[in-house]
OpenMM code with the backbone's topology and positions (N, CA, C; nanometers):
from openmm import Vec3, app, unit

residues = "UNK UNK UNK UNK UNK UNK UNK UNK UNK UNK UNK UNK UNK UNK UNK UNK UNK UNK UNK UNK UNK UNK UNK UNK UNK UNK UNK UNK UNK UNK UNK UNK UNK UNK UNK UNK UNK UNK UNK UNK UNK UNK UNK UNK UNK UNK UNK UNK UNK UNK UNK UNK UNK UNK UNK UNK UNK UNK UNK UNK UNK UNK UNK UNK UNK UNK UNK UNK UNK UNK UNK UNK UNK UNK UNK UNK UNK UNK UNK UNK UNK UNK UNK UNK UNK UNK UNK UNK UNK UNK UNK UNK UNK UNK UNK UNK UNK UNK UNK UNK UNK UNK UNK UNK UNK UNK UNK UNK UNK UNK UNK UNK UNK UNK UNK UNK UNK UNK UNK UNK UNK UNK UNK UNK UNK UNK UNK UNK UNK UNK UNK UNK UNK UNK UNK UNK UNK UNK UNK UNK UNK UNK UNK UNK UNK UNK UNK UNK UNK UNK UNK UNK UNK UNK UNK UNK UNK UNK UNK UNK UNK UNK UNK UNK UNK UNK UNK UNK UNK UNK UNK UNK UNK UNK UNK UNK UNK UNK UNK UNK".split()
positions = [
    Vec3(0.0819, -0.1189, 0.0000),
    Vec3(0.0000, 0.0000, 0.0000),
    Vec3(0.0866, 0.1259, 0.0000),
    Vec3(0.1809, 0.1395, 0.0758),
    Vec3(0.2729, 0.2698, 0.1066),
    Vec3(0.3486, 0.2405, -0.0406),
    Vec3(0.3987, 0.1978, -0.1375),
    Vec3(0.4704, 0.1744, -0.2465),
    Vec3(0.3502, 0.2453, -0.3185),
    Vec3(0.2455, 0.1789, -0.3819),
    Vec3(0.1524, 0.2446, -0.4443),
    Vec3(0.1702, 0.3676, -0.4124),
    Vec3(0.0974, 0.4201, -0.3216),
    Vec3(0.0518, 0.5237, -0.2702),
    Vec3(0.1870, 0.6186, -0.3161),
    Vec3(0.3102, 0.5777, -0.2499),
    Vec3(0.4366, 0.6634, -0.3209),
    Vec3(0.4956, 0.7147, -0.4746),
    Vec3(0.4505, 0.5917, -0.5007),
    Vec3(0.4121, 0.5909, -0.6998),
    Vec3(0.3966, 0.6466, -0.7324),
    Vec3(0.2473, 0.7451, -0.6689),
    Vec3(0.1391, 0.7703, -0.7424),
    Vec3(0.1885, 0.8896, -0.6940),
    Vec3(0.2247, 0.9693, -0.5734),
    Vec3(0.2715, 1.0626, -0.5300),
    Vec3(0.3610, 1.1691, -0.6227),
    Vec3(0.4634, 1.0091, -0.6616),
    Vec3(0.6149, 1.0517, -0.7581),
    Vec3(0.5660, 1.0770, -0.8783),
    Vec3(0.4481, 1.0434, -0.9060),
    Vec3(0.4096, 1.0336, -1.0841),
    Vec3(0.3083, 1.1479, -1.0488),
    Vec3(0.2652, 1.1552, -0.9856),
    Vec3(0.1851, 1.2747, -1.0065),
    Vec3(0.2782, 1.4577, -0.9331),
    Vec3(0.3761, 1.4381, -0.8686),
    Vec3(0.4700, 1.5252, -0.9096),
    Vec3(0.5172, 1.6073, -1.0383),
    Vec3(0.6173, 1.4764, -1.0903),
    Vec3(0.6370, 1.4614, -1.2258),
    Vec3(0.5340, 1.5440, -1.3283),
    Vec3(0.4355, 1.5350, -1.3306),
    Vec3(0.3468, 1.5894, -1.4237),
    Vec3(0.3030, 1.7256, -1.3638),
    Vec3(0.3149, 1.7624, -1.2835),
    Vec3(0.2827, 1.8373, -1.1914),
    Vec3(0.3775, 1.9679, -1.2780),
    Vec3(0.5085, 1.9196, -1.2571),
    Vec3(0.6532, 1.9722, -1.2615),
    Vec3(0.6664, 2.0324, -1.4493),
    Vec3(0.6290, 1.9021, -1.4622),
    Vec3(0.5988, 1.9011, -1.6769),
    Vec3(0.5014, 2.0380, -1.7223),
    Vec3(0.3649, 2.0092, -1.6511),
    Vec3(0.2925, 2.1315, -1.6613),
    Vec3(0.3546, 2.2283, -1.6438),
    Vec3(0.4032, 2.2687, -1.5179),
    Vec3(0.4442, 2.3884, -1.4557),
    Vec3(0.5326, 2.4924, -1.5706),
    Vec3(0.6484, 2.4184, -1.6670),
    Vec3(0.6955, 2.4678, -1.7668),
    Vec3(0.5968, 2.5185, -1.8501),
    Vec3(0.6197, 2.6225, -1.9543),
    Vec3(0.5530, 2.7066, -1.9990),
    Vec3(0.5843, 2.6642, -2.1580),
    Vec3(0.4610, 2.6190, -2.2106),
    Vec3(0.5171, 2.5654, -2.3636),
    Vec3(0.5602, 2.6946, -2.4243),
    Vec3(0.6237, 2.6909, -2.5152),
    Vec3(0.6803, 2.7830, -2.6096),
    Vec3(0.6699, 2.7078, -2.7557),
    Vec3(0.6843, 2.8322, -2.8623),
    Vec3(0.6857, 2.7917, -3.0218),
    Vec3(0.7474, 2.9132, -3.0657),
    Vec3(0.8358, 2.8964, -3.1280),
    Vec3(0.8850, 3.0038, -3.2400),
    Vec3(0.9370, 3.0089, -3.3513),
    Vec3(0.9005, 3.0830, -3.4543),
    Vec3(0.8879, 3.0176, -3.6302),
    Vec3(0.9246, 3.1871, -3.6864),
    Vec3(1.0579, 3.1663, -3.7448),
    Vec3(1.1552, 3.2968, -3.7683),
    Vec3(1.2193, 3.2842, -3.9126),
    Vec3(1.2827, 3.3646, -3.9403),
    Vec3(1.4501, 3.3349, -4.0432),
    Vec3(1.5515, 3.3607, -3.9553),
    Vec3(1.6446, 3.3201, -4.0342),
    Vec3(1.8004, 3.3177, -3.9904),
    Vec3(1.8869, 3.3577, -4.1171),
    Vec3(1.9627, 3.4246, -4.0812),
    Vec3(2.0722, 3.4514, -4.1650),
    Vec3(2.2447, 3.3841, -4.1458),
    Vec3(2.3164, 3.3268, -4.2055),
    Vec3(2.4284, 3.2606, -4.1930),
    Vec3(2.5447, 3.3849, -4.2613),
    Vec3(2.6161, 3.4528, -4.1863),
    Vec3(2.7312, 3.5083, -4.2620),
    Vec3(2.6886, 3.6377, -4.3600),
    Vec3(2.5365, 3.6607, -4.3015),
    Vec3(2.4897, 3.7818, -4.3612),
    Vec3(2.4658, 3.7542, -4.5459),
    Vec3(2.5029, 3.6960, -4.5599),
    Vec3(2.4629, 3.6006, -4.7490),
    Vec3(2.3536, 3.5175, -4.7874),
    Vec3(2.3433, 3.4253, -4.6782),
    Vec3(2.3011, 3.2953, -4.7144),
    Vec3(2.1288, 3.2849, -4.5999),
    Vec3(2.0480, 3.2399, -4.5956),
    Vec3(1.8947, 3.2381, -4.5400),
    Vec3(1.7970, 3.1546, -4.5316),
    Vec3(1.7865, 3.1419, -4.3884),
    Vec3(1.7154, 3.0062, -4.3889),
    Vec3(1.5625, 3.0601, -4.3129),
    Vec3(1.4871, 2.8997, -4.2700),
    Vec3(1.3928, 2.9353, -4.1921),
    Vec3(1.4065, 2.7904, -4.0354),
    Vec3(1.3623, 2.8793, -3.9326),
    Vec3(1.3861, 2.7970, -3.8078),
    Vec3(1.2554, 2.7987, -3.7446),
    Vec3(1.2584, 2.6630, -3.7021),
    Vec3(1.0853, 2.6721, -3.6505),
    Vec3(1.1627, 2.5464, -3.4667),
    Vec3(1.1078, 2.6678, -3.4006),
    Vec3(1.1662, 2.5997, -3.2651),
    Vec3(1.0523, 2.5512, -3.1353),
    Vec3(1.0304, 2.4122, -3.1187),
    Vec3(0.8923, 2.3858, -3.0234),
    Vec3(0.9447, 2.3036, -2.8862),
    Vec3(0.8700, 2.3488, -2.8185),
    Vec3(0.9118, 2.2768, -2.6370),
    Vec3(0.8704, 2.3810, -2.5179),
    Vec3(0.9596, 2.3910, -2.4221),
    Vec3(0.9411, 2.4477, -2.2896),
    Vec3(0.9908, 2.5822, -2.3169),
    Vec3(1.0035, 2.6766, -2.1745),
    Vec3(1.0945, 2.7997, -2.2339),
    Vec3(1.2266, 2.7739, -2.1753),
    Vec3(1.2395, 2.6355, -2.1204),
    Vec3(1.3695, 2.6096, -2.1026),
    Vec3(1.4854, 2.5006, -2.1753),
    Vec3(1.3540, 2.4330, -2.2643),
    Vec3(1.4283, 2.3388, -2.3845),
    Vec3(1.3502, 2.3181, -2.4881),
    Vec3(1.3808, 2.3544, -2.6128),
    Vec3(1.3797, 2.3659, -2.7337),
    Vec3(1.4288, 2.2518, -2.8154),
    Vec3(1.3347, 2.1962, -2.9236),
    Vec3(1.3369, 2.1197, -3.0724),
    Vec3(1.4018, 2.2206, -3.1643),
    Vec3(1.4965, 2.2341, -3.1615),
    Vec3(1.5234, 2.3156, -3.3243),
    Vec3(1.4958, 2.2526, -3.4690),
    Vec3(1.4823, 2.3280, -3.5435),
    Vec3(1.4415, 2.2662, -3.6907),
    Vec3(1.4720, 2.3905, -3.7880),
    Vec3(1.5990, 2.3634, -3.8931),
    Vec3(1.6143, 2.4544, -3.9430),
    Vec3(1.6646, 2.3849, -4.0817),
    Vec3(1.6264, 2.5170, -4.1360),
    Vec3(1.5817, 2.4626, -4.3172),
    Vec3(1.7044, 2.5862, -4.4053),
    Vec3(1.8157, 2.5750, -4.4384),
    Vec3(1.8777, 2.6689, -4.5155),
    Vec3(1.8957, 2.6601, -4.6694),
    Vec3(1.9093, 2.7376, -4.7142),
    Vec3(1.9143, 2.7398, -4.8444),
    Vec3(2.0546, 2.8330, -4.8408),
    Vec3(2.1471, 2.8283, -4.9365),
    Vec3(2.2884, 2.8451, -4.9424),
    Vec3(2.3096, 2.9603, -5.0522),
    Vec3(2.2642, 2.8603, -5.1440),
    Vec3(2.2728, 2.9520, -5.3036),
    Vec3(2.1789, 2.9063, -5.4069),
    Vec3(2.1401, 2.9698, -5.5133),
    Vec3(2.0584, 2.9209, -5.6047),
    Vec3(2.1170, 3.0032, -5.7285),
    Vec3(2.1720, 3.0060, -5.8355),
    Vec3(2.2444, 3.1136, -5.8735),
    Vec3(2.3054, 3.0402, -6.0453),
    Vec3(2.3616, 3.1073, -6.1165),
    Vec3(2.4222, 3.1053, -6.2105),
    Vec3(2.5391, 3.2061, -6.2186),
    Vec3(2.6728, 3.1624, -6.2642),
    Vec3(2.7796, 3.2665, -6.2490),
    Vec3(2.9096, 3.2511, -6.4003),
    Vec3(2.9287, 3.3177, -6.4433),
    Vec3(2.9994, 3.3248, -6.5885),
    Vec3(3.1510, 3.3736, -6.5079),
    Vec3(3.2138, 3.2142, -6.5762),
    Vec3(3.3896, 3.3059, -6.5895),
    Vec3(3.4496, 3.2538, -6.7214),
    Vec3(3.4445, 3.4054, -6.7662),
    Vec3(3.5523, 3.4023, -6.8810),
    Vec3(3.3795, 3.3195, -7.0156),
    Vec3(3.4507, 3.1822, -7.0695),
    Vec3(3.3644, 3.1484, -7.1425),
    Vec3(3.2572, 3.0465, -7.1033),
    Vec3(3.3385, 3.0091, -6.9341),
    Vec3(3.2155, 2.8841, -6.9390),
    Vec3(3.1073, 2.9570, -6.7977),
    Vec3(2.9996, 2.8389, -6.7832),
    Vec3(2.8876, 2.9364, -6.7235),
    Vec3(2.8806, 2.8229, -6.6038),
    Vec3(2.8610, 2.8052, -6.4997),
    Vec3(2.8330, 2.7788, -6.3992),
    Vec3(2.7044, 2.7590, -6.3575),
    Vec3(2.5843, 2.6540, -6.3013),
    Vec3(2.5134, 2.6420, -6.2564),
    Vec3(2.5471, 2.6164, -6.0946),
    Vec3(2.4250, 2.6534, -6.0086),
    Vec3(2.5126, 2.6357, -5.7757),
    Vec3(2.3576, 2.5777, -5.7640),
    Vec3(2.3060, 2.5282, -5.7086),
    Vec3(2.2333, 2.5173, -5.5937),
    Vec3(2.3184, 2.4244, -5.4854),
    Vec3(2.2801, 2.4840, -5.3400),
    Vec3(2.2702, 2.3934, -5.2686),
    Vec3(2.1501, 2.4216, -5.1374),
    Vec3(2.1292, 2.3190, -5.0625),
    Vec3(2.0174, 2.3108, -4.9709),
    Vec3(2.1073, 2.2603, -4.8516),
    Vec3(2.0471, 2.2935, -4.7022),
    Vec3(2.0780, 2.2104, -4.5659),
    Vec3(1.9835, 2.2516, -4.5047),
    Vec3(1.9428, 2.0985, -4.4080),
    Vec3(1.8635, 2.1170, -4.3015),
    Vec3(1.9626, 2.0603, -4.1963),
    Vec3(1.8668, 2.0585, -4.0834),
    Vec3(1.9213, 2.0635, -3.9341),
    Vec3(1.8039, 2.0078, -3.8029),
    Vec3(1.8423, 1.9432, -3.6978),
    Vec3(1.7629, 1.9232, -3.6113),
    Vec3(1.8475, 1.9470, -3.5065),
    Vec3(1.8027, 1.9779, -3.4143),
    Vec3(1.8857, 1.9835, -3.2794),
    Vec3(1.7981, 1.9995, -3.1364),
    Vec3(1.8741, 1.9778, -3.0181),
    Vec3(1.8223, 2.0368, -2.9147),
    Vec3(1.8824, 2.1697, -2.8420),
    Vec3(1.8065, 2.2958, -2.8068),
    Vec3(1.8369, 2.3846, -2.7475),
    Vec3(1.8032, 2.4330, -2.5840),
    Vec3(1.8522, 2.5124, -2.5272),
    Vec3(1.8419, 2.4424, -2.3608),
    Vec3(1.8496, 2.6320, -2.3397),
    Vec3(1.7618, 2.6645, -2.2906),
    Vec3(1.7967, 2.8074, -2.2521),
    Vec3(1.7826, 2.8564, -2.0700),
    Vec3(1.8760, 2.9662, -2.0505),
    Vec3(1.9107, 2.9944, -1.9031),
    Vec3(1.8663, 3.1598, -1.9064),
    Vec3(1.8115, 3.2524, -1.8101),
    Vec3(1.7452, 3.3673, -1.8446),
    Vec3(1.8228, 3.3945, -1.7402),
    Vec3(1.9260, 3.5534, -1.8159),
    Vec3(2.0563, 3.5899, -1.7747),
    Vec3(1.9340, 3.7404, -1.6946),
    Vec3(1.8771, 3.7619, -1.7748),
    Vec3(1.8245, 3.8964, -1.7426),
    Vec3(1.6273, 3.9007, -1.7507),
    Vec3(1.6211, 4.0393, -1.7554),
    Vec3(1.4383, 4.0281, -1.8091),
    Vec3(1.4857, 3.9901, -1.9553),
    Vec3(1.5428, 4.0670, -2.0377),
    Vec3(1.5321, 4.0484, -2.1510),
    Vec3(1.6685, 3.9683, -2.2351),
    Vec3(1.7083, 3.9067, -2.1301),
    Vec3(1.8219, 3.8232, -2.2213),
    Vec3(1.8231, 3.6442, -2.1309),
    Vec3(1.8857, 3.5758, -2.2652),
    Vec3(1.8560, 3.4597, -2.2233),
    Vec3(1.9792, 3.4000, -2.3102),
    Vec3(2.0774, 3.3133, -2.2237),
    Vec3(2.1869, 3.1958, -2.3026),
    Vec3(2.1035, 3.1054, -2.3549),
    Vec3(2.1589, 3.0443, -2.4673),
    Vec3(2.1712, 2.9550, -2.4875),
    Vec3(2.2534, 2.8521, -2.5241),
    Vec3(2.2245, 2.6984, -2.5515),
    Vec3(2.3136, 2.6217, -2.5794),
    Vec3(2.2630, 2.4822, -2.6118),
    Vec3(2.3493, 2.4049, -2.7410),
    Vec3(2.2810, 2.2644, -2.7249),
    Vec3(2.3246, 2.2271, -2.8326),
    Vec3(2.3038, 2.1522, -2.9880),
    Vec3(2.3407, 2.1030, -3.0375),
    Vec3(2.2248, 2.0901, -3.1611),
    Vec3(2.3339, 2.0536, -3.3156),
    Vec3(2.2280, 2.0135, -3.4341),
    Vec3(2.3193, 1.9164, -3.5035),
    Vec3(2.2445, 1.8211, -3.5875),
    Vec3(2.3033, 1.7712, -3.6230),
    Vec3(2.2719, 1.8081, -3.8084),
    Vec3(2.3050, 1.8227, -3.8872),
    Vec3(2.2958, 1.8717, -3.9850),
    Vec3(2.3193, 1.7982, -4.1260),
    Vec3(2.2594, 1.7984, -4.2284),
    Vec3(2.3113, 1.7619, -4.3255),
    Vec3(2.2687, 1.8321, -4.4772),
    Vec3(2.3404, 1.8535, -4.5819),
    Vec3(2.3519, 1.9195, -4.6712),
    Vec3(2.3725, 1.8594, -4.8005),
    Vec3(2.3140, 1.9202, -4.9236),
    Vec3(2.3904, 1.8857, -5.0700),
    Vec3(2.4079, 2.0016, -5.1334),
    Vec3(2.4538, 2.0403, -5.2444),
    Vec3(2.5254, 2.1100, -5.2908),
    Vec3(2.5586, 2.0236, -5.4574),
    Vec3(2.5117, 2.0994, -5.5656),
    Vec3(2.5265, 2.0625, -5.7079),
    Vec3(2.5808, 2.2117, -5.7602),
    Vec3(2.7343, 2.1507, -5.8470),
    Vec3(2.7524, 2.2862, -5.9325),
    Vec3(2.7790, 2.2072, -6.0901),
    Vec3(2.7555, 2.3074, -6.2404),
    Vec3(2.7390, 2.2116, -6.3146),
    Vec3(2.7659, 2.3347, -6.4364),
    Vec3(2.9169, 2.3061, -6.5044),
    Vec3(2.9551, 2.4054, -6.5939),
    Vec3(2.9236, 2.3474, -6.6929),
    Vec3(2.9669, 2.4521, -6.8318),
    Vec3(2.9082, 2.4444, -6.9714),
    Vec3(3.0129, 2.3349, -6.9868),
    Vec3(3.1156, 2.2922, -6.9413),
    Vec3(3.2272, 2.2259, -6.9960),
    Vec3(3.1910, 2.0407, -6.9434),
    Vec3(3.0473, 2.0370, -6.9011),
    Vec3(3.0007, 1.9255, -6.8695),
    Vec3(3.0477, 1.8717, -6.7491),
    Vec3(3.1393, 1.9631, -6.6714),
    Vec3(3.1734, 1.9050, -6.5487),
    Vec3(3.0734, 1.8970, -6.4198),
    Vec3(3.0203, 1.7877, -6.3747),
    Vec3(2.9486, 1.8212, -6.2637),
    Vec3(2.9788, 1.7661, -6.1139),
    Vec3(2.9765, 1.8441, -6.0521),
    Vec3(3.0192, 1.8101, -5.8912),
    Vec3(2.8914, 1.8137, -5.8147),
    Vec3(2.8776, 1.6887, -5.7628),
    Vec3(2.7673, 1.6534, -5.5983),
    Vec3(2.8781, 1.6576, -5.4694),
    Vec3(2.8102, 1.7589, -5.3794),
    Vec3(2.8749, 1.7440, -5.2484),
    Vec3(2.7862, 1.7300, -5.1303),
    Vec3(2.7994, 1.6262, -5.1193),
    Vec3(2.6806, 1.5466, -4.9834),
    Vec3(2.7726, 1.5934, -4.8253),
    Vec3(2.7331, 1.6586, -4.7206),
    Vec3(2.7820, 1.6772, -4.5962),
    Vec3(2.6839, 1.6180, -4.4678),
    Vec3(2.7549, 1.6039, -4.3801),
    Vec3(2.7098, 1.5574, -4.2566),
    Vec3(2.7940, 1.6124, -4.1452),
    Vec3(2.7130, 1.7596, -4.0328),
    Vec3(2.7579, 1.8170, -3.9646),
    Vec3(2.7080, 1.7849, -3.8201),
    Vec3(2.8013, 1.8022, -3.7107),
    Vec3(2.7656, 1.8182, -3.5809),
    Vec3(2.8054, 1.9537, -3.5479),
    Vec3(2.6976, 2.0311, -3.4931),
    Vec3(2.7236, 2.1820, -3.4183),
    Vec3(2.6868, 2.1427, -3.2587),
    Vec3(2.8114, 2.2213, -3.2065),
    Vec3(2.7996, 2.2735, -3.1156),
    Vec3(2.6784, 2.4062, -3.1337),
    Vec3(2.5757, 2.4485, -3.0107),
    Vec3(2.5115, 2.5915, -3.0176),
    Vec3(2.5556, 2.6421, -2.8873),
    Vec3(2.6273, 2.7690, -2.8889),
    Vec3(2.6306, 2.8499, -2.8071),
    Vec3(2.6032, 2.9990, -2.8558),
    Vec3(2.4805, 3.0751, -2.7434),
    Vec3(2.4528, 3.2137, -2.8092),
    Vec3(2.3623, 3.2823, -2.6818),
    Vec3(2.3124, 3.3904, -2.7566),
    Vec3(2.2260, 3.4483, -2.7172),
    Vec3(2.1070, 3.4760, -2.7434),
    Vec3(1.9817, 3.5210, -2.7015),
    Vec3(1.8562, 3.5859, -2.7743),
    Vec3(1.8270, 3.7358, -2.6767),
    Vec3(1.8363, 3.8226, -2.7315),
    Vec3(1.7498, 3.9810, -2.7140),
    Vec3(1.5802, 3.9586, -2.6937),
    Vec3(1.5373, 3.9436, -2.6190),
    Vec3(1.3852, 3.9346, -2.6039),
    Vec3(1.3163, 4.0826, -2.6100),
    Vec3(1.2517, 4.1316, -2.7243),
    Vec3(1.2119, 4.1994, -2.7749),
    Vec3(1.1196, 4.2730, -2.6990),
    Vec3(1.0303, 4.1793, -2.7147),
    Vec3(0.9162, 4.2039, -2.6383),
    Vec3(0.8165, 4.0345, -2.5854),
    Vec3(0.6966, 4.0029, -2.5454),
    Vec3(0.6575, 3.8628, -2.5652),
    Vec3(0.6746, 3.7770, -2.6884),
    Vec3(0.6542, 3.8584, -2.8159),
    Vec3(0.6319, 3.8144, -2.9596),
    Vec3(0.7632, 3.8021, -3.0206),
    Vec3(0.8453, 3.8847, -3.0233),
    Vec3(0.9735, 3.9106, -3.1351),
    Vec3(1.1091, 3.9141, -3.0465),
    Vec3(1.1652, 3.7831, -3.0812),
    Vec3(1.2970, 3.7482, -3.0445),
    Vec3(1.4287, 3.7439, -3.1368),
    Vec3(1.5414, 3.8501, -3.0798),
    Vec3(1.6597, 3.8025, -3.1539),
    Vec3(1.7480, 3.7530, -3.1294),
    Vec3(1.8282, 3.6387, -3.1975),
    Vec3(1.9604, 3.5770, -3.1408),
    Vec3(2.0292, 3.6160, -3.2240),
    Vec3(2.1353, 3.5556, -3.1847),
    Vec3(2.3035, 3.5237, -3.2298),
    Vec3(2.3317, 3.4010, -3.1309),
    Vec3(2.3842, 3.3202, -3.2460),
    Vec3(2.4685, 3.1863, -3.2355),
    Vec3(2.6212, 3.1737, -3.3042),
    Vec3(2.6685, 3.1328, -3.2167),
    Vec3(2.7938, 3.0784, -3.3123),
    Vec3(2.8058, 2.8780, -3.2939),
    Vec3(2.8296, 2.8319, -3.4030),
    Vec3(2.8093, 2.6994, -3.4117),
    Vec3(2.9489, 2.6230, -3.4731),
    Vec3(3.0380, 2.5891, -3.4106),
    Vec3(3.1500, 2.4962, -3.3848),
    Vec3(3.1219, 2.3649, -3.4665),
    Vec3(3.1758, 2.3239, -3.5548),
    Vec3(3.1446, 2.2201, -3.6195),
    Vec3(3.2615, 2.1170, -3.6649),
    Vec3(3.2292, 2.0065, -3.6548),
    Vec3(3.2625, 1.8878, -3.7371),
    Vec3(3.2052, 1.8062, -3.8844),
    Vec3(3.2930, 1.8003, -3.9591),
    Vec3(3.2234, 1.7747, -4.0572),
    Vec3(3.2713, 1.6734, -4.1404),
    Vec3(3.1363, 1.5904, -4.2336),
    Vec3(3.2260, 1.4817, -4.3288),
    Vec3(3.1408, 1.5152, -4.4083),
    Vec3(3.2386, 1.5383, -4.5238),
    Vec3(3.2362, 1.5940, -4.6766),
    Vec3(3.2560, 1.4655, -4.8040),
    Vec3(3.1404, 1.4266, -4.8664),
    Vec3(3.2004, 1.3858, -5.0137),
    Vec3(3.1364, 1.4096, -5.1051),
    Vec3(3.2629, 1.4278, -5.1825),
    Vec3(3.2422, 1.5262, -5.3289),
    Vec3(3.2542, 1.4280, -5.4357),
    Vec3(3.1868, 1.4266, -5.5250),
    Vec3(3.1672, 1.3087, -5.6474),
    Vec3(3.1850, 1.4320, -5.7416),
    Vec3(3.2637, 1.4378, -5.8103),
    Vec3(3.3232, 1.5057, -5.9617),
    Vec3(3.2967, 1.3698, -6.0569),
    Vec3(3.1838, 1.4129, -6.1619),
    Vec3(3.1520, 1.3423, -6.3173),
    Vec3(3.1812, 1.4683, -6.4081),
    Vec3(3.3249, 1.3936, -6.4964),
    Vec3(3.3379, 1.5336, -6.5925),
    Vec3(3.3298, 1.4198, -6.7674),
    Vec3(3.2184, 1.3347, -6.7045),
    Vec3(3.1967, 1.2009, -6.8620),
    Vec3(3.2623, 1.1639, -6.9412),
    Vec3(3.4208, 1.1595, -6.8276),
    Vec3(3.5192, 1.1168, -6.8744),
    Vec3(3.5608, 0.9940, -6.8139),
    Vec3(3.5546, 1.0416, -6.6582),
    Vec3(3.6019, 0.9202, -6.5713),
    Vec3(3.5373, 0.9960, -6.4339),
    Vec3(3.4175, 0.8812, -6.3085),
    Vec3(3.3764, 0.9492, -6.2218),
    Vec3(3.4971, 0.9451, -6.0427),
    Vec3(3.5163, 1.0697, -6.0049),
    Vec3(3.6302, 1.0460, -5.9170),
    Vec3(3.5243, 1.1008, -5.7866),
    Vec3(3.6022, 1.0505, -5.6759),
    Vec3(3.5478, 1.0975, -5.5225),
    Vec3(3.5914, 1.1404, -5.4145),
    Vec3(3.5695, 1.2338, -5.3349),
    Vec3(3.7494, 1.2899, -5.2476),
    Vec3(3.6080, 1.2902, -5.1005),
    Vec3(3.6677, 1.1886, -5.0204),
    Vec3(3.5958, 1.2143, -4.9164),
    Vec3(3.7104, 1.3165, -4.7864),
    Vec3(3.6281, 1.4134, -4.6771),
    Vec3(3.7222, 1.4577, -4.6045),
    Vec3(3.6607, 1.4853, -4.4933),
    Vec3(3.7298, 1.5191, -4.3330),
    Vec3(3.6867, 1.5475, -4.2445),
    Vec3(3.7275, 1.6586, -4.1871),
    Vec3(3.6230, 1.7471, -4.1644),
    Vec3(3.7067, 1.8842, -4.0472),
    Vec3(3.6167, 1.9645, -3.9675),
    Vec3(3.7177, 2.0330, -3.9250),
    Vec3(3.6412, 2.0548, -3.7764),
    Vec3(3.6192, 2.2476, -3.8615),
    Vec3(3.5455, 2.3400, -3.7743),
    Vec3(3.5198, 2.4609, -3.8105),
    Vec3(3.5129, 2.5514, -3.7207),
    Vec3(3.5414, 2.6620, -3.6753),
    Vec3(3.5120, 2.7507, -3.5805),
    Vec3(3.5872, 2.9069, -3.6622),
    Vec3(3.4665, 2.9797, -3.7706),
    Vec3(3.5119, 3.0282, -3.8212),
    Vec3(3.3646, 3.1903, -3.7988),
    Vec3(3.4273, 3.2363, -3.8829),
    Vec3(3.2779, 3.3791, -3.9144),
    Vec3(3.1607, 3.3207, -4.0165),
    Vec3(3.1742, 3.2359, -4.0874),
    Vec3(3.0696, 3.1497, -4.1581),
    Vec3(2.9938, 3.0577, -4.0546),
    Vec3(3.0371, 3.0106, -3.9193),
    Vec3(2.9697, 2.9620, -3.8127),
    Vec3(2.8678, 3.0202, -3.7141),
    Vec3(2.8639, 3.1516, -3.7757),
    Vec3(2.7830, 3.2388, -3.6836),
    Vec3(2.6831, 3.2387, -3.7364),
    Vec3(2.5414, 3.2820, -3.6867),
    Vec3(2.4228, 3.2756, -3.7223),
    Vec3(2.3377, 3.3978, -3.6446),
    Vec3(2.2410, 3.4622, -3.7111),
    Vec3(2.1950, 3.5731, -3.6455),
    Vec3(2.0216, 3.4930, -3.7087),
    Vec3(1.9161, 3.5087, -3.5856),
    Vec3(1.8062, 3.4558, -3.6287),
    Vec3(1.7237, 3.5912, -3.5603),
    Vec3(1.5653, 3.6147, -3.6640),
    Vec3(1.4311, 3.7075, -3.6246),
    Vec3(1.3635, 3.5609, -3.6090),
    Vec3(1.2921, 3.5975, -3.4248),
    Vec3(1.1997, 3.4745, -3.4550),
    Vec3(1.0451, 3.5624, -3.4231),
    Vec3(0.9261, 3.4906, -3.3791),
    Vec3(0.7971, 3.5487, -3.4106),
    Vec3(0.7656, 3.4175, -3.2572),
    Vec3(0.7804, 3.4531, -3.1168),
    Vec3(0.7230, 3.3492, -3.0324),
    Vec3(0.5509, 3.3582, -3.0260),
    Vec3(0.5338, 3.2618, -3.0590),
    Vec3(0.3768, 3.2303, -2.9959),
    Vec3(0.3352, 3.0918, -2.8930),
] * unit.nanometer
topology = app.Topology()
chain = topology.addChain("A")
for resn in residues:
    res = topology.addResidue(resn, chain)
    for name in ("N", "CA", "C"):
        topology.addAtom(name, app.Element.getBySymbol(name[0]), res)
């Protein structure tokens, strides 16, 4: 009887505790390196966060000299984010994404390159709390990465796989989000 009864005590705590957190949602853009633009849609507590982020890199055509260049590439991302409230209106954060990407470029000279990636970020940053509705961060995101590149120039197909780590000004990230 005292086991039950304690159970039910501990489990109804627990939920108690779950409620008590305050759901949150927030669905923004992001900018990478001031160039490049994505969209982030972030759901959970106001103390831990689902990240979900969708970038787009380039979409573009570019001429050198005589031959012409076709770019796209795409990356998404999932991660968890964990936030600590430094102030009224400021809040750390930190946590992790795991990421992955492609990337097609494709000249007049028939050469075409696929580059498939697979990233781990570190997240460490901040957010400016606006007001209830409109939040801004800055992140910088520390990365590891494995890269392979398949070059077909319909001659002979070659492949250069590689690994590296990143902590550069292309790692930074500035996001507008919209909390509801």
């Amino acid at each position: 009887m005292k086991k039950s009864t304690f159970s039910f005590l501990l489990l109804f705590s627990f939920s108690l505790i779950s409620f008590a957190q305050k759901k949150q949602r927030e669905a923004g853009i992001q900018f990478n390196d001031l160039d490049s633009f994505g969209l982030v849609y972030r759901t959970g507590t106001d103390k831990s966060l689902w990240r979900f982020n969708l970038l787009s890199s380039s979409f573009g055509k570019a001429s050198f000299g005589a031959s012409e260049t076709d770019a796209f590439s795409i990356r998404a991302s999932i991660g968890k984010e964990y936030r600590t409230i430094i102030d009224k209106n400021f809040e750390f954060r930190y946590g992790f994404d795991l990421g992955f990407g492609y990337a097609n470029q494709n000249n007049s000279n028939n050469v075409d390159i696929d580059t498939f990636d697979t990233t781990a970020n570190a997240v460490v940053g901040f957010n400016y709390v606006v007001n209830n509705k409109i939040v801004i961060g800055a992140e910088v995101l520390p990365s590891l990465t494995y890269r392979n590149n398949n070059l077909d120039d319909n001659i002979n197909e070659q492949s250069d796989n590689s690994w590296f780590f990143s902590l550069n000004s292309n790692a930074a990230r500035l996001s507008l989000a919209y909390r509801f």
